[in-house]
N, C-alpha and C positions, 0 to 999 in steps of 0.2 A: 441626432441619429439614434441615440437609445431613449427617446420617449417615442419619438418612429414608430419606431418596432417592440414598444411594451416591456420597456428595461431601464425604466428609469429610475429604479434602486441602485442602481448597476453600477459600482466604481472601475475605474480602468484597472486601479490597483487590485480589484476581486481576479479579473482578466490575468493578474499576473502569478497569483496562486492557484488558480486552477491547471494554467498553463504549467506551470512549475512541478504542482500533482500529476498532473496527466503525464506530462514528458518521464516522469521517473518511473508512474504506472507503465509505460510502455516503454521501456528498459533502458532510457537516457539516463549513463553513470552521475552521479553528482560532480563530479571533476568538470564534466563538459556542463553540466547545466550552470553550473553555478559561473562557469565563464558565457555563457548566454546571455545569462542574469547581470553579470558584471561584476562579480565576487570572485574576481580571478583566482584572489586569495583564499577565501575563505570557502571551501564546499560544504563543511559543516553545518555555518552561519547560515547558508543557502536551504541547505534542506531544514533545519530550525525553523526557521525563519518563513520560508517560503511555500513549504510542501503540508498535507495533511495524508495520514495515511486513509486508505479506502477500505471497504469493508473485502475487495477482490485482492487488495494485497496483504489483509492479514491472512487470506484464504489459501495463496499461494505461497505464502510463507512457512504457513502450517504443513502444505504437500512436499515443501523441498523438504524440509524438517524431518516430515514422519518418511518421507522415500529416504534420504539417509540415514532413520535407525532400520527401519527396513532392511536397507544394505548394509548394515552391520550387522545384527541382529539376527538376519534370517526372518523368514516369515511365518515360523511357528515365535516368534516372538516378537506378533504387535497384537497385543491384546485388544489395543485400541481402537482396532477395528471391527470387533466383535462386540462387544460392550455396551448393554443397554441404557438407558438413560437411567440414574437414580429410581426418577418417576416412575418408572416402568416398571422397575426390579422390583421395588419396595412395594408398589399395588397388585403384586404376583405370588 
């Protein structure tokens, strides 16, 4: 079936970290993935093991992050959000 369809690099085992990624990308707890998976025990092992982080969840990580000093802080105090790149500054 995956020389079929032009996948014949393709391990089943790949099928099970993608899947593993994706489910926690779209907001399946590691508790429940990890019993999915079959690591009743172990969620850690699970996401270790099993997951890679994605370039959209260090993105949203970054936004919960900076929306909570946000709300601490006030919004005259995210400079963060102003702030030119080095590059920019320094060729100005």
């Amino acid at each position: 079936m995956l020389t079929e369809n032009s996948l014949s690099d393709l391990r089943f085992h790949d099928l099970r970290h993608a899947f593993a990624t994706h489910a926690l990308a779209n907001g399946v707890d590691a508790k429940t993935l990890s019993g999915i998976l079959g690591h009743t025990n172990k969620a850690s092992f699970t996401v270790d093991t099993y997951t890679h982080t994605t370039t959209d969840m260090h993105k949203k990580a970054a936004e919960i992050v900076g929306g909570f000093l946000t709300d601490y802080l006030g919004e005259e105090m995210s400079p963060w959000q102003n702030v030119e790149p080095a590059a920019t500054a320094a060729s100005t």
